[in-house]
matplotlib code that plots the C-alpha trace (Angstrom):
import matplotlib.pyplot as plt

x = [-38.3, -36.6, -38.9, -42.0, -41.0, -40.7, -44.0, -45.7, -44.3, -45.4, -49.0, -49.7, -47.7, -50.2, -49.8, -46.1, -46.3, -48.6, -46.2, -43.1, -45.0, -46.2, -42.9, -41.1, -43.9, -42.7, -39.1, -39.8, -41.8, -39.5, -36.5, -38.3, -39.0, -36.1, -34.6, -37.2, -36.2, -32.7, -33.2, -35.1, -31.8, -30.2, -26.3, -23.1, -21.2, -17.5, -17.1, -18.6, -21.8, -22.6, -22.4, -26.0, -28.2, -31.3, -30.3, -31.8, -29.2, -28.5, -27.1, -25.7, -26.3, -25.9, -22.0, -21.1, -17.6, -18.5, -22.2, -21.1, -23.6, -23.5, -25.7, -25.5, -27.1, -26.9, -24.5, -23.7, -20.9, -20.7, -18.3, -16.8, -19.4, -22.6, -21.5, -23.8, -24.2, -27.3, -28.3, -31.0, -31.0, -32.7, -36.0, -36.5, -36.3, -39.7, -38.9, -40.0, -37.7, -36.5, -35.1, -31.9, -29.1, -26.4, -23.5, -20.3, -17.8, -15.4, -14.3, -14.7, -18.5, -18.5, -16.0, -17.7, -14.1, -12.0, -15.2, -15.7, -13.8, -15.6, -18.2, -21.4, -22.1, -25.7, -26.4, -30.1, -32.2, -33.9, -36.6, -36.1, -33.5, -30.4, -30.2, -30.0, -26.6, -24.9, -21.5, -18.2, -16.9, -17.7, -15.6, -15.5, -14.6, -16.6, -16.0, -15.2, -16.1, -14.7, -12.9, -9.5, -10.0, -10.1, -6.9, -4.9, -0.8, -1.6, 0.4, -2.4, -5.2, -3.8, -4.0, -7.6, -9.1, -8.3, -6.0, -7.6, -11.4, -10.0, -8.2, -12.0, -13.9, -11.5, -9.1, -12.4, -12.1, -8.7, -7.4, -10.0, -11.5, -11.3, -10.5, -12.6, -11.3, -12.2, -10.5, -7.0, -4.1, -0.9, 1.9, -1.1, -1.1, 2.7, 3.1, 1.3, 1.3, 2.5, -0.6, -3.5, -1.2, -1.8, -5.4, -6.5, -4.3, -6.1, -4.9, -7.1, -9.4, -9.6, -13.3, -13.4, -11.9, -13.7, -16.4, -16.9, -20.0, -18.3, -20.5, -20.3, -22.3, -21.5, -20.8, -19.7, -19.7, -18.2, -15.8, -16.7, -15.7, -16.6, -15.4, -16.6, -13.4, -10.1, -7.6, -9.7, -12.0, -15.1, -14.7, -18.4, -19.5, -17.3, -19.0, -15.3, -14.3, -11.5, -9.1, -6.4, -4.4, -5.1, -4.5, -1.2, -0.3, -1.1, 0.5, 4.0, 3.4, 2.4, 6.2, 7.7, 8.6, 10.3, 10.1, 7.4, 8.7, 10.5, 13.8, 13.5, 15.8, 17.1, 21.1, 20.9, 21.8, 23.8, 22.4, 20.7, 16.9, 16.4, 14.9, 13.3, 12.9, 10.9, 11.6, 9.4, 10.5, 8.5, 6.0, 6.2, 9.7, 12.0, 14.0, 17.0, 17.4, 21.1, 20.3, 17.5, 19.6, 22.3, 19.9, 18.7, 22.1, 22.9, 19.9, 20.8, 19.3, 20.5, 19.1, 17.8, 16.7, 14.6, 12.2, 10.4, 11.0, 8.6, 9.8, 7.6, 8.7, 12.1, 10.9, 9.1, 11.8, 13.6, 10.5, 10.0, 13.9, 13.1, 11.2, 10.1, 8.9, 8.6, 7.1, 4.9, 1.8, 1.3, 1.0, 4.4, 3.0, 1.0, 4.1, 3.4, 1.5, 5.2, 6.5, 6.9, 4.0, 4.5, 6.7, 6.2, 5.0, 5.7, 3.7, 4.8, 1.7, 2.1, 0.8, -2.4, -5.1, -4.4, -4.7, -8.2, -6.7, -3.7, -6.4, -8.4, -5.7, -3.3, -3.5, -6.9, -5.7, -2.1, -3.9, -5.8, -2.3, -1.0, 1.4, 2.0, 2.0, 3.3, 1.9, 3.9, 2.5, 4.7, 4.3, 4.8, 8.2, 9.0, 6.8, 8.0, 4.5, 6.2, 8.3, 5.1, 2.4, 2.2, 2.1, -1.2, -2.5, -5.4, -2.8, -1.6, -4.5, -7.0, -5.8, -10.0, -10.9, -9.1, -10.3, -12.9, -15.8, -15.0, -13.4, -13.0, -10.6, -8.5, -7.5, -6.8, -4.8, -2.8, -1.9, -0.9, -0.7, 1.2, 2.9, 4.6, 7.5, 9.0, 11.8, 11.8, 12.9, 15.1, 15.3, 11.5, 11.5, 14.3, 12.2, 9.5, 12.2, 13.5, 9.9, 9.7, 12.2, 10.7, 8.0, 10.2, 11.7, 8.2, 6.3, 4.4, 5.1, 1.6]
y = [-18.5, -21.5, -23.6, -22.2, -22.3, -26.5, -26.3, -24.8, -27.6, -30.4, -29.1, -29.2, -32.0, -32.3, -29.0, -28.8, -31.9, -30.2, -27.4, -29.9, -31.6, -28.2, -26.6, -30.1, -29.8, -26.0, -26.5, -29.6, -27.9, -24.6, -26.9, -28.8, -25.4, -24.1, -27.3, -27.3, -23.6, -24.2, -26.8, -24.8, -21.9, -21.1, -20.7, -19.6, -21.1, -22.7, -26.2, -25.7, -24.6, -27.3, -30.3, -29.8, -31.9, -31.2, -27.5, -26.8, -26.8, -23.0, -21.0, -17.2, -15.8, -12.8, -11.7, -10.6, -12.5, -16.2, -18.3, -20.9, -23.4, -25.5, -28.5, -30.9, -34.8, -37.7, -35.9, -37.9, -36.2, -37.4, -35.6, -36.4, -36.0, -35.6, -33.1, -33.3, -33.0, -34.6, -34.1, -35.7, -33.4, -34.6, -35.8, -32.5, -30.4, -29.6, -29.2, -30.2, -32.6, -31.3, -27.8, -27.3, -24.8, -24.7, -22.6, -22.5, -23.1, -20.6, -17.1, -15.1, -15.3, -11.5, -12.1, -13.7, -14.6, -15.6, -18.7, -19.7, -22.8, -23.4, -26.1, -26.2, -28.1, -28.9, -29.2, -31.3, -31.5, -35.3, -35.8, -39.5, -41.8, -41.8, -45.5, -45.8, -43.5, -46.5, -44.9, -46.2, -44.3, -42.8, -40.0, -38.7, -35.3, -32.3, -31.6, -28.4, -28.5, -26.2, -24.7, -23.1, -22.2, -18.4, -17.1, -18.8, -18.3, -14.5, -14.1, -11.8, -13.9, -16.9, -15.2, -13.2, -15.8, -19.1, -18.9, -16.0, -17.5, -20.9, -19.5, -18.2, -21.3, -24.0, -22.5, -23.5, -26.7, -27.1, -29.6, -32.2, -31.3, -32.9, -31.0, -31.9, -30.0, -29.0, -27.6, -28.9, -27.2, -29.3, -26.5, -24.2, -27.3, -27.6, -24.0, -23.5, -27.5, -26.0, -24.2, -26.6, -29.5, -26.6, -26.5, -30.2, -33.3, -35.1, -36.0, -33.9, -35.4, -34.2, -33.9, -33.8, -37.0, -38.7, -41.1, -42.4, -41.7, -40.2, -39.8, -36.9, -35.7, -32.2, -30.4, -26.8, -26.1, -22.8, -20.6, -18.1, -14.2, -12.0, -8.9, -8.3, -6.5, -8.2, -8.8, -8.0, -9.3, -7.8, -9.6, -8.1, -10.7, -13.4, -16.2, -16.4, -12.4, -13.4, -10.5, -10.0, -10.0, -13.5, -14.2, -12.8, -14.6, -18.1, -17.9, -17.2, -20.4, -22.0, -20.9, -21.0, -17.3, -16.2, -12.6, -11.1, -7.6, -5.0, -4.1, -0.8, 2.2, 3.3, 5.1, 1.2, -0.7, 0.1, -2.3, -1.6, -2.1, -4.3, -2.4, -5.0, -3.1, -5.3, -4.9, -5.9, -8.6, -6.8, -4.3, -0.9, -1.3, 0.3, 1.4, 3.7, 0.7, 1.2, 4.7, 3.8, 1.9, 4.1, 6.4, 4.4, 3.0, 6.9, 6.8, 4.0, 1.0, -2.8, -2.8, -6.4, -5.8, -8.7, -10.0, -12.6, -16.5, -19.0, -21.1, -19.5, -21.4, -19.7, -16.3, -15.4, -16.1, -13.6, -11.1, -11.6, -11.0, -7.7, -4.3, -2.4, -3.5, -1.0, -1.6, -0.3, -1.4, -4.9, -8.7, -8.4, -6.3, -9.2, -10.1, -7.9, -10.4, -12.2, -9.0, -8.6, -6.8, -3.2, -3.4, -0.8, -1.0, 1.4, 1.6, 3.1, 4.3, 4.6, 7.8, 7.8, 9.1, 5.2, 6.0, 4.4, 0.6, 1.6, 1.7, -1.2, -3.7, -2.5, 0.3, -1.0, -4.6, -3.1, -1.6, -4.8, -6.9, -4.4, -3.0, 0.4, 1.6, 4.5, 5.7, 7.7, 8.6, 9.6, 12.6, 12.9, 13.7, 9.9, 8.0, 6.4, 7.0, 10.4, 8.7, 7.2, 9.7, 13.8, 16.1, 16.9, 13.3, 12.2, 10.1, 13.5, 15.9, 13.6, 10.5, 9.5, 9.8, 6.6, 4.4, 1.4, 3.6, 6.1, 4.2, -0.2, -1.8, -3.4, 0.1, 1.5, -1.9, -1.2, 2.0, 2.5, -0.5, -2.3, 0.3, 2.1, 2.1, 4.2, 6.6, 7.5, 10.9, 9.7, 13.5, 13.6, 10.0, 10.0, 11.5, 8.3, 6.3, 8.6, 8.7, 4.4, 5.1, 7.2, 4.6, 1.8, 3.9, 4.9, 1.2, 0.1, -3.5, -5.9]
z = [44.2, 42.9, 45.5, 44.3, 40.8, 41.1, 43.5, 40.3, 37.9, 40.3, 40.5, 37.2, 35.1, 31.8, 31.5, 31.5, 29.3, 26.7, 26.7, 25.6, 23.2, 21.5, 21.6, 20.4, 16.9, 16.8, 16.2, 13.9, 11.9, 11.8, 10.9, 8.0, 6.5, 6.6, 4.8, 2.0, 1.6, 1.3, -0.5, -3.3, -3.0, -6.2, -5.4, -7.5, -4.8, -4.3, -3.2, 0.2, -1.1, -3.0, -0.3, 0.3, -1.9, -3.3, -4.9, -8.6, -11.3, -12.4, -15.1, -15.0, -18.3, -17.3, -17.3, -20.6, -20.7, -19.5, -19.1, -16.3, -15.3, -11.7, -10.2, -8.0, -8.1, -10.1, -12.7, -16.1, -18.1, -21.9, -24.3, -28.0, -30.1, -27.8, -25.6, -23.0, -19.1, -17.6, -14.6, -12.1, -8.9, -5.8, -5.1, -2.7, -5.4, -7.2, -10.4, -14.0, -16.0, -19.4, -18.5, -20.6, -20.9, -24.3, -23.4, -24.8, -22.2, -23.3, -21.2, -23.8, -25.2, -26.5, -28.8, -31.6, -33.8, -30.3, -29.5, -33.1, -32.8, -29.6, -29.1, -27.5, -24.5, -23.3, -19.5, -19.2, -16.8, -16.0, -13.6, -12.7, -13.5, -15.2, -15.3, -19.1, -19.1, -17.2, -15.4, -17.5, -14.6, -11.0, -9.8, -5.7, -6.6, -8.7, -12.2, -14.2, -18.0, -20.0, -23.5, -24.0, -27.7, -28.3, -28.9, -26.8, -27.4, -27.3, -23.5, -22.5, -23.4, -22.3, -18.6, -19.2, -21.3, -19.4, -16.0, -14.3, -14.7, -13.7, -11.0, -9.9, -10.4, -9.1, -7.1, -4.0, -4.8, -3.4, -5.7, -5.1, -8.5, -11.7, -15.4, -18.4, -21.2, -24.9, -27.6, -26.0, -27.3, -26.3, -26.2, -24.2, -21.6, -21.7, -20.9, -18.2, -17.2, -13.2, -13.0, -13.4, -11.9, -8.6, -9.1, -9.5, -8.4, -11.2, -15.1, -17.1, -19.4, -23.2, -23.4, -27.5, -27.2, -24.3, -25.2, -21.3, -19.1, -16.4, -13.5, -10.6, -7.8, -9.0, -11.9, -13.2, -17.0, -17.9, -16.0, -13.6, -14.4, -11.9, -13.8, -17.2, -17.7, -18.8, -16.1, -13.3, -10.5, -8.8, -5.3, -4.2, -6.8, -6.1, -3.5, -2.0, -2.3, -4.5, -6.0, -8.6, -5.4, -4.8, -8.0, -8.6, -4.7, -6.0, -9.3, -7.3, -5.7, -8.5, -10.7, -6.7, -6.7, -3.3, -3.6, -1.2, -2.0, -3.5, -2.3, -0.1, -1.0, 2.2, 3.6, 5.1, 1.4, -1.4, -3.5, -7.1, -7.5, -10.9, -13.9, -16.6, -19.8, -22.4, -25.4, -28.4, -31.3, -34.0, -33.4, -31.0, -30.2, -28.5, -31.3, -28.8, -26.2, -25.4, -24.4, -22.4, -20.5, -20.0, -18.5, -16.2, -15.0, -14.5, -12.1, -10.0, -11.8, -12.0, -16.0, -17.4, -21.1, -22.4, -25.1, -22.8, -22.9, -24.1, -20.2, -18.0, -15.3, -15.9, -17.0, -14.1, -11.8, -13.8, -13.8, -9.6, -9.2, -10.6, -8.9, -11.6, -15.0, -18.1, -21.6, -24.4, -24.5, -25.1, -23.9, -22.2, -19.6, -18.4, -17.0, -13.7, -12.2, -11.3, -9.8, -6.0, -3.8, -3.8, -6.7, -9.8, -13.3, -16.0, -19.6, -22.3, -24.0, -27.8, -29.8, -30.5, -27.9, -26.4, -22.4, -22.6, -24.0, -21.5, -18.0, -19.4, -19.6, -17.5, -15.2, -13.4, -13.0, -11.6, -8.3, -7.9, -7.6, -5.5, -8.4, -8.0, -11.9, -14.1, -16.9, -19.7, -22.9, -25.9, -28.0, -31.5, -31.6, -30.2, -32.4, -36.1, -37.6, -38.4, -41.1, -42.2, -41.9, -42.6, -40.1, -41.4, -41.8, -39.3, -37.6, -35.9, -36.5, -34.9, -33.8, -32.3, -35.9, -36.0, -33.4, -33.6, -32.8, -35.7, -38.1, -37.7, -35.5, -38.7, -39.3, -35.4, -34.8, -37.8, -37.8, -34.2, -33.0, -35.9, -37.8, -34.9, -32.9, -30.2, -30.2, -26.4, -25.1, -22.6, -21.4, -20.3, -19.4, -16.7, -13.9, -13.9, -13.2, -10.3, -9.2, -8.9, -7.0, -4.6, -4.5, -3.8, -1.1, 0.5, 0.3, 3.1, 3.5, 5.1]

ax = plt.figure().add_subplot(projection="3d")
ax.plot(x, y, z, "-o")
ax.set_aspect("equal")
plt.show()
């Protein structure tokens, strides 16, 4: 067969050449296609996506936390007062020049009172040359533009706000990134200095203040949220699959926490498992601590009562030494994301019909981070707003006739989220303490 098969080829050679030739146009053509077509893609992409030139600059408008705009080209970055990205993608792009987007950079664009002291920024599209924005600057690596503002020095928004989205959008980048930054807060930076030093090896630049033309070949403006819930992440929408997981794995290398795990309650150790009881400076406090925490000695606890400390780096060494966490409600609690994998998280849930603020900020992110969580919900025998409030009063009778959708949120904040504090039963409390310890004992360690 092989014989006849080379007798064939021999007998007729235009043929066989016409038959190269066509297939050789074939795959050309197929492979120019293909590039125009990827070329005209409109990606949300990490780093890796955006190597390709010639992709449209795009905005997502659509999440209801964050706008976040990304292109690639000539990129001209102005900040100070003008506040402006310009942008001149590639020639393979058919597009028509003057195509804008104004977002503000800032995590939070619901919240009209949290971006008020947030800036616009303007990302504009040029079809031609950038030549009259001469570069003060050229930069090898992408940029990230975006605002802290908001309300930053509130522990919880500081992580749902700022670190989590960053985490998202630059965490791809690995380091080779650089940081332009509005609304800079210095003790903010300070704070949490560790973490962006992790995510970019470069010295941020303070974009209210920067009157360069810094020039990139690509640009992000805004943060990416992939969850427009607090605390969380939707990896299905994430271009890298990212997870709270993830999230709460990088920022114990970024504080270099050791502790993997939990310790497991077995007849091989005698030692304690740590119990970190938070306890509140002002408002929804503990107000029985030292019996608290003779109950939980009784049940086998190592017991480290605490406030919190403004040194994160030292406080979360503290927190990861620990395996189960328990609070009220509050910013505190953000503190799980330092605890060991498999470790357990206990909130105390004020009076009030509050289980629904409880799952949004707490319990929901907990499963993501692989926290196993508790939840206990006082009655009205262990809250203060009985010293305040009649039996009879609303607060009691119907605690919903109080919240934000009945009444305004200066009012629900107030009364139970202000004006109480917590009297725990120890009595009814003391088996969710012998049930994290069950947990601790059962975990399943990766």
């Amino acid at each position: 067969m092989a014989r006849g098969f080379r007798n064939i080829n021999r007998s007729k050679p235009q043929t066989y050449w016409v038959g190269v030739i066509a297939v050789a146009i074939l795959v050309l053509l197929t492979y120019l296609t293909m590039s125009k077509t990827n070329s005209m893609r409109f990606s949300l992409g990490g780093a890796s996506d955006f190597v390709k030139s010639g992709k449209k600059p795009i905005c997502d408008l659509s999440n209801r936390k964050s706008d976040i705009c990304e292109a690639d080209g000539d990129v001209r970055i102005i900040g100070k007062d003008t506040r402006k990205v310009y942008v001149a993608p590639s020639q393979l792009v058919d597009i028509e020049g003057g195509d804008s987007w104004t977002i503000k950079p800032y995590a939070r664009k619901w919240d009209a009172g949290s971006g008020a002291r947030v800036r616009e920024v303007t990302l504009q599209l040029v079809n031609g040359s950038l030549e009259d924005k001469h570069c003060s600057i050229n930069h090898t690596v992408p940029a990230v533009v975006f605002a802290i503002g908001g309300w930053i020095g509130n522990y919880f928004h500081d992580f749902v706000d700022v670190l989590v989205p960053l985490f998202e959008t630059a965490y791809p980048f690995g380091g080779e990134v650089q940081f332009l930054i509005a609304n800079i807060f210095p003790p903010f930076m300070d704070k949490y200095k560790l973490f962006f030093k992790k995510l970019s090896r470069y010295e941020i630049i303070d974009y209210d203040k920067d009157d360069a033309i810094r020039c990139f070949k690509h640009v992000t403006l805004g943060l990416r949220c992939t969850s427009a819930e607090d605390f969380q992440m939707e990896p299905s929408k994430s271009p890298h699959g990212y997870t709270m997981y993830d999230f709460a794995k990088f920022t114990r290398t970024v504080f270099s926490l050791e502790r993997e795990y939990p310790i497991k309650i077995d007849e091989k150790t005698d030692k304690k498992p740590r119990l970190m009881i938070i306890t509140r400076a002002q408002t929804r406090r503990f107000m029985n601590v030292e019996e608290i925490v003779q109950m939980a000695e009784e049940v086998g606890y190592e017991v480290v009562v605490t406030e919190g400390d403004p040194d994160i780096s030292k406080f979360s060494q503290i927190v990861n030494s620990c395996d189960v966490l328990m609070g009220v409600h509050g910013s505190a609690l953000t503190n799980m994301v330092f605890l060991p994998t498999n470790a357990v998280v206990i909130q105390v849930v004020p009076w009030g019909n509050l289980d629904w603020i409880a799952g949004h900020y707490f319990r929901d992110p907990s499963s993501q981070m692989k926290i196993n969580y508790l939840e206990y919900s006082i009655n009205e025998e262990e809250t203060t707003l009985t010293e305040l409030y009649s039996k009879d009063h609303a607060v009691f009778k119907d605690p919903m006739s109080l919240h934000p959708q009945n009444a305004d949120w200066d009012t629900f904040f107030r009364i139970f989220l202000k004006e109480q504090n917590v009297k725990l039963d120890v009595r009814r409390f003391r088996p969710f303490l012998k049930h994290a310890l069950r947990i601790l004992g059962e975990q399943n360690r990766e």
